[in-house]
SEFIZA-3560 file (N, C-alpha, C; in Angstrom, 3 decimals):
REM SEFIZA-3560
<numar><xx>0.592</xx><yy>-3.563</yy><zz>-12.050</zz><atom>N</atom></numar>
<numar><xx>0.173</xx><yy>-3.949</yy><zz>-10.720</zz><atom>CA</atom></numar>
<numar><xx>-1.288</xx><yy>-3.506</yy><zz>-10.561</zz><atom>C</atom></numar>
<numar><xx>-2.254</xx><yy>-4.354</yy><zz>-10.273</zz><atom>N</atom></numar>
<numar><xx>-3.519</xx><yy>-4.071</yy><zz>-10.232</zz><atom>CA</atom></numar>
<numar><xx>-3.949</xx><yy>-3.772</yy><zz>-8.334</zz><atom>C</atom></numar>
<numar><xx>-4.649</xx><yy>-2.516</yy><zz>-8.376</zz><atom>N</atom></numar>
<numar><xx>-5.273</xx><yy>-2.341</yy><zz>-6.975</zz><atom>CA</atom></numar>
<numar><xx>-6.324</xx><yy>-2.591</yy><zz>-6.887</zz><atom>C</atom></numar>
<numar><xx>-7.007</xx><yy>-3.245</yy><zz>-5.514</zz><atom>N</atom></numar>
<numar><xx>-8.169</xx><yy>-3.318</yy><zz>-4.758</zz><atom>CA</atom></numar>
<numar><xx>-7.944</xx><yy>-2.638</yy><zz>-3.561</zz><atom>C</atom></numar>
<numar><xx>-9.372</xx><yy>-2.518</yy><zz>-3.020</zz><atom>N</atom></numar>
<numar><xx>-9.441</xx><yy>-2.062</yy><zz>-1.224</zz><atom>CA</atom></numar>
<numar><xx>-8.759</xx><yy>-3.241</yy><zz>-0.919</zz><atom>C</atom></numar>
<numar><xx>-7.940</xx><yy>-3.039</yy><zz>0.288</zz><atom>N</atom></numar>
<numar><xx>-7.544</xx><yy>-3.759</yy><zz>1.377</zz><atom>CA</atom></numar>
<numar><xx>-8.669</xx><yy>-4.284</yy><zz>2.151</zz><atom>C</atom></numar>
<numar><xx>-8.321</xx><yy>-5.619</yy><zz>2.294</zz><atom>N</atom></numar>
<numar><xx>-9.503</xx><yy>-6.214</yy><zz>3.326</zz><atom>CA</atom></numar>
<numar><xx>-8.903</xx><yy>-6.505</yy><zz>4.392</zz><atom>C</atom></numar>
<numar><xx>-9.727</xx><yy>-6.104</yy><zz>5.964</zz><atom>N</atom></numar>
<numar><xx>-9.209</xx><yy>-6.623</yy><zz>6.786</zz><atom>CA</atom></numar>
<numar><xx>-10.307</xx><yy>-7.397</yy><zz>7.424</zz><atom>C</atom></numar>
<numar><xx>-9.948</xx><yy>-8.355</yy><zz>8.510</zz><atom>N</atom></numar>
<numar><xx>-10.972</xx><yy>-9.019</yy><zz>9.239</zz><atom>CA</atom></numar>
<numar><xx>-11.305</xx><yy>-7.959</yy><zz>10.309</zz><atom>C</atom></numar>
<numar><xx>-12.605</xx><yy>-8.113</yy><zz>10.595</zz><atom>N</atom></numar>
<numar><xx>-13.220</xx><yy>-7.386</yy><zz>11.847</zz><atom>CA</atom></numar>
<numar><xx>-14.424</xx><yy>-8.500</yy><zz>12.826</zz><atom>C</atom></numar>
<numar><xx>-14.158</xx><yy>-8.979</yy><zz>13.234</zz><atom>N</atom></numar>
<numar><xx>-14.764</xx><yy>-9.970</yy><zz>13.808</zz><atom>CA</atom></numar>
<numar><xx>-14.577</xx><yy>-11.042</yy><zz>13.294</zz><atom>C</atom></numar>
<numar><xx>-15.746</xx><yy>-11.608</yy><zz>12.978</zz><atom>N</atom></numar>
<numar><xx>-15.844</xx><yy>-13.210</yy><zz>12.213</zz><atom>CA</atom></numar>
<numar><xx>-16.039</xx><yy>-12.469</yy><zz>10.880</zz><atom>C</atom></numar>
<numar><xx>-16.166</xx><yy>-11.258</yy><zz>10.671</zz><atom>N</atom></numar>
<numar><xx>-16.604</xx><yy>-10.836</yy><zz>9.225</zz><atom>CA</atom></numar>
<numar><xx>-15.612</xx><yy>-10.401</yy><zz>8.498</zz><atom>C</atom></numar>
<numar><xx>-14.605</xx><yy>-9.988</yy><zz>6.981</zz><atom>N</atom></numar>
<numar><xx>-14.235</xx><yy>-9.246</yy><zz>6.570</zz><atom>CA</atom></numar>
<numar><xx>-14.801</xx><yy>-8.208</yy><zz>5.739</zz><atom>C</atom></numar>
<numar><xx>-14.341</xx><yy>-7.215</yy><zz>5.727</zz><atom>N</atom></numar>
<numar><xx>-14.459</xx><yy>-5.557</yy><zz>5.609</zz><atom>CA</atom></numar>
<numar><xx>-13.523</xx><yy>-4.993</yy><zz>4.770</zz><atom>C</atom></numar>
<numar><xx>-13.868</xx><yy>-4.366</yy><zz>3.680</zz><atom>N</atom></numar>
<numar><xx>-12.929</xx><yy>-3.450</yy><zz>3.295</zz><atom>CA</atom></numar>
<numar><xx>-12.614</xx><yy>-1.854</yy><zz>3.947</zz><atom>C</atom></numar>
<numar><xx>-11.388</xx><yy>-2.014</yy><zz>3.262</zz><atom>N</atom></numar>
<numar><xx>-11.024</xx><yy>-0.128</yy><zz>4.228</zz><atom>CA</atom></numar>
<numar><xx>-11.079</xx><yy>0.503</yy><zz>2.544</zz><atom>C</atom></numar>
<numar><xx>-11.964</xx><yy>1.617</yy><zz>3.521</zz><atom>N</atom></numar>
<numar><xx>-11.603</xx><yy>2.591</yy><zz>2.618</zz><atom>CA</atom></numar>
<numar><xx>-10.780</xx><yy>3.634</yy><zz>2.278</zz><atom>C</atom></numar>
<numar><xx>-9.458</xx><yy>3.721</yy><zz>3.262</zz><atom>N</atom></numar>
<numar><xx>-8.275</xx><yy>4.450</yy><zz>3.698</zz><atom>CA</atom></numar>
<numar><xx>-7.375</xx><yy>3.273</yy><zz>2.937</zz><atom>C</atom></numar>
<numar><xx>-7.038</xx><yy>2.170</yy><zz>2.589</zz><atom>N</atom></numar>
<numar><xx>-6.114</xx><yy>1.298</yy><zz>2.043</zz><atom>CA</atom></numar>
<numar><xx>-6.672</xx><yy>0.498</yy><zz>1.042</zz><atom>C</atom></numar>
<numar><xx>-5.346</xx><yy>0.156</yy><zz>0.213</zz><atom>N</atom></numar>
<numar><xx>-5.795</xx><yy>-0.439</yy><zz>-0.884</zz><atom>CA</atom></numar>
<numar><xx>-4.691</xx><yy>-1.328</yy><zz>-1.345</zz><atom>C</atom></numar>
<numar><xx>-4.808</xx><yy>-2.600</yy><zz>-1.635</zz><atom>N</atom></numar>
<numar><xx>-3.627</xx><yy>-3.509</yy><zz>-1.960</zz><atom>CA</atom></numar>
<numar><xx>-3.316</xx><yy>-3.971</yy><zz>-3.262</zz><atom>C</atom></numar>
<numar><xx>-2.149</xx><yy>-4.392</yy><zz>-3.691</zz><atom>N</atom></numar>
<numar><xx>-1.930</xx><yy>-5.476</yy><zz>-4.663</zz><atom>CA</atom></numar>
<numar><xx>-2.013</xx><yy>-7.039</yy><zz>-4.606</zz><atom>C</atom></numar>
<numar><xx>-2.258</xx><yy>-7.819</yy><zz>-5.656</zz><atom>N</atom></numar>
<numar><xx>-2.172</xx><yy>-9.248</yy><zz>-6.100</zz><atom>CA</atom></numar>
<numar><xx>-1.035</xx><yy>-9.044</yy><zz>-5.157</zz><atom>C</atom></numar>
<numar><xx>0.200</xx><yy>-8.739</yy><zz>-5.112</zz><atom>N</atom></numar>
<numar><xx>1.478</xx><yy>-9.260</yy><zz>-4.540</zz><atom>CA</atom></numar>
<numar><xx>1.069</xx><yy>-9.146</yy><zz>-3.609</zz><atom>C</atom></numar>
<numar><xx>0.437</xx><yy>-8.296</yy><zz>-2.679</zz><atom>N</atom></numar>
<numar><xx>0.942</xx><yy>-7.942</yy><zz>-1.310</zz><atom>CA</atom></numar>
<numar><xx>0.973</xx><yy>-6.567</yy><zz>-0.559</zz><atom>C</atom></numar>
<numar><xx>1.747</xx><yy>-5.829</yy><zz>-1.416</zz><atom>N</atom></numar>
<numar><xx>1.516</xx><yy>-4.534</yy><zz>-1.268</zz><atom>CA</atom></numar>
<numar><xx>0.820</xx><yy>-3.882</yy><zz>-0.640</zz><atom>C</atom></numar>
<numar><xx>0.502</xx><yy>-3.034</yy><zz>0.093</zz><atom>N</atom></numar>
<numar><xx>-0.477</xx><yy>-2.146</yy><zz>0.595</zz><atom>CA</atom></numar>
<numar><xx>0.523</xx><yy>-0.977</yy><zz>1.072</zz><atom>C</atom></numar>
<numar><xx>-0.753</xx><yy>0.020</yy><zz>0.330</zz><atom>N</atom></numar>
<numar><xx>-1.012</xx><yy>1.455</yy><zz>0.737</zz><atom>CA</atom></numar>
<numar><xx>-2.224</xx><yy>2.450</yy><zz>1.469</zz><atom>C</atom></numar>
<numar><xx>-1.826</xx><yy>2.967</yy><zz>2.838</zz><atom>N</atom></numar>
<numar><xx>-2.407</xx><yy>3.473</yy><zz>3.556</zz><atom>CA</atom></numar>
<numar><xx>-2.953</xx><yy>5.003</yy><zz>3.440</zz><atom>C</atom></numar>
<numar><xx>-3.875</xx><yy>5.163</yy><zz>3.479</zz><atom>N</atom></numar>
<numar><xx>-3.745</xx><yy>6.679</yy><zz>4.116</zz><atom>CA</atom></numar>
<numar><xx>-3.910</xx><yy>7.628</yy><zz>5.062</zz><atom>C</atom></numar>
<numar><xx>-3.790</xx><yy>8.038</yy><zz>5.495</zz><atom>N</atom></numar>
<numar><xx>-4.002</xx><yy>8.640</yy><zz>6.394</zz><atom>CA</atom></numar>
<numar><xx>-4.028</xx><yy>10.181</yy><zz>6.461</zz><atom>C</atom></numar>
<numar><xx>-5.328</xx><yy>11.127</yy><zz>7.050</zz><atom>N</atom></numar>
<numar><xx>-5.679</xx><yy>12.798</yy><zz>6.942</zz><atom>CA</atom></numar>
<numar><xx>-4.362</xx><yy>13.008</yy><zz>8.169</zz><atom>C</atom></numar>
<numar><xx>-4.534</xx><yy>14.020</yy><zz>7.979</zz><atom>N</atom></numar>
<numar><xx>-3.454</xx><yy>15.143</yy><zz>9.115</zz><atom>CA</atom></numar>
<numar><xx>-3.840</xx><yy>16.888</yy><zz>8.525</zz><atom>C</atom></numar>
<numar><xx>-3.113</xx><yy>17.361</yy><zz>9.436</zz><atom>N</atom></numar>
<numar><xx>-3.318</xx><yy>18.623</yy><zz>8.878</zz><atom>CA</atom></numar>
<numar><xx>-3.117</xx><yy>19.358</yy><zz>8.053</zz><atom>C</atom></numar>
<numar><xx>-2.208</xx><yy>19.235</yy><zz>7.573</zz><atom>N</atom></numar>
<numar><xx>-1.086</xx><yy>19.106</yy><zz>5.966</zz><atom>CA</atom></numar>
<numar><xx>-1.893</xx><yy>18.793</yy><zz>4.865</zz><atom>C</atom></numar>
<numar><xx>-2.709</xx><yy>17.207</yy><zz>5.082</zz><atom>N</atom></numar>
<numar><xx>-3.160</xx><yy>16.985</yy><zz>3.931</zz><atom>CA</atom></numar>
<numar><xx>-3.253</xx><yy>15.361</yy><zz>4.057</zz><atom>C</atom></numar>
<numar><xx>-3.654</xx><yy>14.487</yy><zz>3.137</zz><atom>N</atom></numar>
<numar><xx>-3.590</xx><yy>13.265</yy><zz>3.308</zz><atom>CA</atom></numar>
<numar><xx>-1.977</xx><yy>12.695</yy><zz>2.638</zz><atom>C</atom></numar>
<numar><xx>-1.547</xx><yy>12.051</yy><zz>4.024</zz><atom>N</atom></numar>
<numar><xx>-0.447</xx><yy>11.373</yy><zz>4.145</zz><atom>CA</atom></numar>
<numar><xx>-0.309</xx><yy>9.365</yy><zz>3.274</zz><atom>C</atom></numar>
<numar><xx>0.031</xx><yy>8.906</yy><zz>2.449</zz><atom>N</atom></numar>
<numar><xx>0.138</xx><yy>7.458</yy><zz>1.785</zz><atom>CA</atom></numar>
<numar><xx>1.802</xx><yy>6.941</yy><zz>2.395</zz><atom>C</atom></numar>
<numar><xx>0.977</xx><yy>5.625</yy><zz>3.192</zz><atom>N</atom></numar>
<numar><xx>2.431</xx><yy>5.060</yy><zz>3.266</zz><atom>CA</atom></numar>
<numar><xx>2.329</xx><yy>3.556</yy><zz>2.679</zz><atom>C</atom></numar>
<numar><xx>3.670</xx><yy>3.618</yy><zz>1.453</zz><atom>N</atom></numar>
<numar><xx>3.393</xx><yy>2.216</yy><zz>0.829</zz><atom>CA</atom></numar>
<numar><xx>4.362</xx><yy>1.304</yy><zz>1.731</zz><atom>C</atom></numar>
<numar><xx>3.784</xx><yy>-0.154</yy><zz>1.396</zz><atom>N</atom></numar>
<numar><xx>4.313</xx><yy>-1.075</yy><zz>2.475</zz><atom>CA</atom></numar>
<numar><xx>4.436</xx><yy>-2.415</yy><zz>1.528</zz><atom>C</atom></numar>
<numar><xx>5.536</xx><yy>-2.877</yy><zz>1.789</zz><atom>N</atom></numar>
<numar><xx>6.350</xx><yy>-4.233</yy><zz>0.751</zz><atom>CA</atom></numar>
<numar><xx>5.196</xx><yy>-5.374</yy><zz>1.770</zz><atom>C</atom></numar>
<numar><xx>5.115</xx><yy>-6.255</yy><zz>0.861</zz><atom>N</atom></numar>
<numar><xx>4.643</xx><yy>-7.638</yy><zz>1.680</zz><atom>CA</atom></numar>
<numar><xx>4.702</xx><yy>-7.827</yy><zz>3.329</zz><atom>C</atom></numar>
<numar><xx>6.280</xx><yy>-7.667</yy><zz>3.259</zz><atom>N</atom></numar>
<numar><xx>6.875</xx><yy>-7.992</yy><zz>4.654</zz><atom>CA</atom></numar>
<numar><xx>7.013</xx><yy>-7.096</yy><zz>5.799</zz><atom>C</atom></numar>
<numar><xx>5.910</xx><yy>-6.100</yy><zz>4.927</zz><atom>N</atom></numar>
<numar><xx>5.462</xx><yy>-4.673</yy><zz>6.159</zz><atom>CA</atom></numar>
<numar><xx>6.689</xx><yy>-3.699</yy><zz>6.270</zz><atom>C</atom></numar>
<numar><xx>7.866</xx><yy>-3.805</yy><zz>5.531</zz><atom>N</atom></numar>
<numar><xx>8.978</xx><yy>-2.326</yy><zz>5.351</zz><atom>CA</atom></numar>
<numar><xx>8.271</xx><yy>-1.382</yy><zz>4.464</zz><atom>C</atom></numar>
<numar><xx>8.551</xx><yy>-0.380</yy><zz>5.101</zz><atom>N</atom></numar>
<numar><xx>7.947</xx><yy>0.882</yy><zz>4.853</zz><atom>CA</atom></numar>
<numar><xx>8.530</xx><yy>1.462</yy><zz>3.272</zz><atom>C</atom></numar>
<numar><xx>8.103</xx><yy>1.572</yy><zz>2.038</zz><atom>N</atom></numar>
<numar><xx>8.963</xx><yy>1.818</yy><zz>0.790</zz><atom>CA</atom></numar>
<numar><xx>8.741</xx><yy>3.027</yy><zz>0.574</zz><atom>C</atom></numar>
<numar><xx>7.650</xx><yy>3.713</yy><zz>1.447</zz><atom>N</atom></numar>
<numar><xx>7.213</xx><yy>5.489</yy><zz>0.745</zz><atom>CA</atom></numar>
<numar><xx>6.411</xx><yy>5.749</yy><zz>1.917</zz><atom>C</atom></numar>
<numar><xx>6.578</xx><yy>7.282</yy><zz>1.969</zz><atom>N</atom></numar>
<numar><xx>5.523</xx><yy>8.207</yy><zz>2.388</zz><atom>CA</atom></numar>
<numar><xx>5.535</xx><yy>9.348</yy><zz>2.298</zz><atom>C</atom></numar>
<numar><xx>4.463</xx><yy>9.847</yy><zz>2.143</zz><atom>N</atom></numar>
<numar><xx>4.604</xx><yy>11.384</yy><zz>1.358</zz><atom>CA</atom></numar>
<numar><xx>3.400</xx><yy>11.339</yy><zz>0.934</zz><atom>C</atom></numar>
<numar><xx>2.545</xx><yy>12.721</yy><zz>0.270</zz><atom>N</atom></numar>
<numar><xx>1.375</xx><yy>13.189</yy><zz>-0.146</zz><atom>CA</atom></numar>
<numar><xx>1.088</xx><yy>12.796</yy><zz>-0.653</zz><atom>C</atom></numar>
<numar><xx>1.884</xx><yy>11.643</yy><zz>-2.123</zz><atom>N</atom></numar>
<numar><xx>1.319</xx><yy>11.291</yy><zz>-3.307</zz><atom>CA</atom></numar>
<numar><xx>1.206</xx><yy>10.130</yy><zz>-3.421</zz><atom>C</atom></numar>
<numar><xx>-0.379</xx><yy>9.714</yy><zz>-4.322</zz><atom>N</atom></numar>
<numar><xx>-0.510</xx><yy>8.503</yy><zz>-3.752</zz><atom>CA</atom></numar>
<numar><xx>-0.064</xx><yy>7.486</yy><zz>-4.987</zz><atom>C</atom></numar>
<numar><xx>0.220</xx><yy>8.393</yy><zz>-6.096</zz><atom>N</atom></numar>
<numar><xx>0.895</xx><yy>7.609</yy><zz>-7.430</zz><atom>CA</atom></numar>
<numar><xx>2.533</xx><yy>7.494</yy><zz>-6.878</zz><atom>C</atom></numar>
<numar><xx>3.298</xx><yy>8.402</yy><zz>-6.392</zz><atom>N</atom></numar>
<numar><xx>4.816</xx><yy>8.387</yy><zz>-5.988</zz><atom>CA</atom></numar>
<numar><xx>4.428</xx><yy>7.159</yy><zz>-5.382</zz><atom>C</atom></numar>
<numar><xx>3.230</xx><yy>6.740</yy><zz>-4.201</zz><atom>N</atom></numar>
<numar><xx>3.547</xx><yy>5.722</yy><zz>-3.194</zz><atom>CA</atom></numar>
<numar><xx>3.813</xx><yy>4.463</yy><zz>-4.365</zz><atom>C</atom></numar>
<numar><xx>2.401</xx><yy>4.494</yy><zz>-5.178</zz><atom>N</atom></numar>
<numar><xx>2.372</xx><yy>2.795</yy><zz>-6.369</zz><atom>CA</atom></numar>
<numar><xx>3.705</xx><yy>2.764</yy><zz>-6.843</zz><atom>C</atom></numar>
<numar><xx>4.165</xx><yy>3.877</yy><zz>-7.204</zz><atom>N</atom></numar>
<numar><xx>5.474</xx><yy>3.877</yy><zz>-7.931</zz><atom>CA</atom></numar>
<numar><xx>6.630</xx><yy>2.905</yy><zz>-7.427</zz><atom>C</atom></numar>
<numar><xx>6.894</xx><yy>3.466</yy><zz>-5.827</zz><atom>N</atom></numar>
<numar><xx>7.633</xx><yy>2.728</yy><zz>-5.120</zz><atom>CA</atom></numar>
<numar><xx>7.358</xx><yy>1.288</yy><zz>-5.057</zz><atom>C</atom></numar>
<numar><xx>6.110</xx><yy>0.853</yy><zz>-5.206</zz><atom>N</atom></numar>
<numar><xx>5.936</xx><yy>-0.706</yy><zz>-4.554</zz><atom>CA</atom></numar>
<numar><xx>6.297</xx><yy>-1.290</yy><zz>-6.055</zz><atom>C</atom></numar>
<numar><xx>6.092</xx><yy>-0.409</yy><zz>-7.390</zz><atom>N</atom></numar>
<numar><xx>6.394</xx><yy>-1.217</yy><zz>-8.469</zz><atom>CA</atom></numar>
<numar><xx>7.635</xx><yy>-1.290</yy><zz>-8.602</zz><atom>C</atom></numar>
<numar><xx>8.427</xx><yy>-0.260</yy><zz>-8.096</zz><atom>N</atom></numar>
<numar><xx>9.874</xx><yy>-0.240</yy><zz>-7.996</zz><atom>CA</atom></numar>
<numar><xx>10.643</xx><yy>-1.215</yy><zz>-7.006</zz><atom>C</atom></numar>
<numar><xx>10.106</xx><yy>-1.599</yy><zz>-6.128</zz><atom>N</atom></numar>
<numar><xx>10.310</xx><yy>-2.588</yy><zz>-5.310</zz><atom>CA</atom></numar>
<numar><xx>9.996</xx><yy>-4.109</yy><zz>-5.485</zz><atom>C</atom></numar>
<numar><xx>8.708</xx><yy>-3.723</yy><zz>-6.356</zz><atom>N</atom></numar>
<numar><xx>8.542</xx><yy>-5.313</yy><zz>-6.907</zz><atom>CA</atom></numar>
<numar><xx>9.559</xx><yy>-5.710</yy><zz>-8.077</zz><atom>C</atom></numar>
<numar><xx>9.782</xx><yy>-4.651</yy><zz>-9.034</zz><atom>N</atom></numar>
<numar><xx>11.259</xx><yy>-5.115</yy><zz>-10.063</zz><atom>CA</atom></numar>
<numar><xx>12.105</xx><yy>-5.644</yy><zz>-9.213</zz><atom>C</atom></numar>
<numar><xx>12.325</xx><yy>-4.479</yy><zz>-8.449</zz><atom>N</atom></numar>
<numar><xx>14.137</xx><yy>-4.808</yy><zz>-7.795</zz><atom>CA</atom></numar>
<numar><xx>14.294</xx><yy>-6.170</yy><zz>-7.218</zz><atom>C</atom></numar>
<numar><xx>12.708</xx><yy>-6.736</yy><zz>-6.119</zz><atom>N</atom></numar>
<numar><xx>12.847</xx><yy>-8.142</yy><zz>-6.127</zz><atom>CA</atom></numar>
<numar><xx>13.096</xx><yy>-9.153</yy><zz>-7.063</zz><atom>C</atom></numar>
<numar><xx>12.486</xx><yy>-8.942</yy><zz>-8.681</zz><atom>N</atom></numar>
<numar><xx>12.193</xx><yy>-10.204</yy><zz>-9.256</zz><atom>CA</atom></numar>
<numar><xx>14.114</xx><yy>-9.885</yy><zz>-9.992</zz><atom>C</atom></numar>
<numar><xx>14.579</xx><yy>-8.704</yy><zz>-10.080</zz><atom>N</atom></numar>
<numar><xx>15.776</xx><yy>-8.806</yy><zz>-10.988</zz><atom>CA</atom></numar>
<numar><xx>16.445</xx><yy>-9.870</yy><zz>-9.716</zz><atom>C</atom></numar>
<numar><xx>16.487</xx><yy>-9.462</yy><zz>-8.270</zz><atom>N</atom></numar>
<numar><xx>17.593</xx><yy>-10.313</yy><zz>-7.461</zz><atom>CA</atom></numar>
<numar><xx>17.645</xx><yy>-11.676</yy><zz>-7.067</zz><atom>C</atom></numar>
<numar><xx>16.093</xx><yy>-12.039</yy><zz>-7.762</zz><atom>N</atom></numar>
<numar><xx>15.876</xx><yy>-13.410</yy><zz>-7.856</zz><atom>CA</atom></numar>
<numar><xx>16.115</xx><yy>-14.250</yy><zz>-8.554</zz><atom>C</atom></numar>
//
């Protein structure tokens, strides 16, 4: 699964974030500071939440684990 920044639109312009970063599929992972530490929440295409927690390899993990489990039920 290959990552880029997440692009979002911001006006008439798009922008990358530098807090998120997506897959070819869909995927995106967020991050977000707190006091703890920086928080990653990975997110399936259809925006269900597959991870969150400190790590931002556990998060990829999940979305690759989620992308198998789709293509086996297909």
């Amino acid at each position: 699964m290959k990552w880029a920044p997440h692009t979002f639109s911001a006006g008439m312009e798009a922008r990358r974030s530098k807090n998120a970063i997506e897959s070819e599929e869909g995927y995106v992972i967020t991050r977000y500071t707190t006091e703890s530490g920086d928080v990653f929440i990975a997110r399936a295409p259809d925006k269900q939440i597959l991870h969150s927690g400190f790590d931002a390899e556990q998060a990829k993990a999940a979305c690759e684990d989620h992308l198998q489990d789709q293509q086996v039920a297909a």
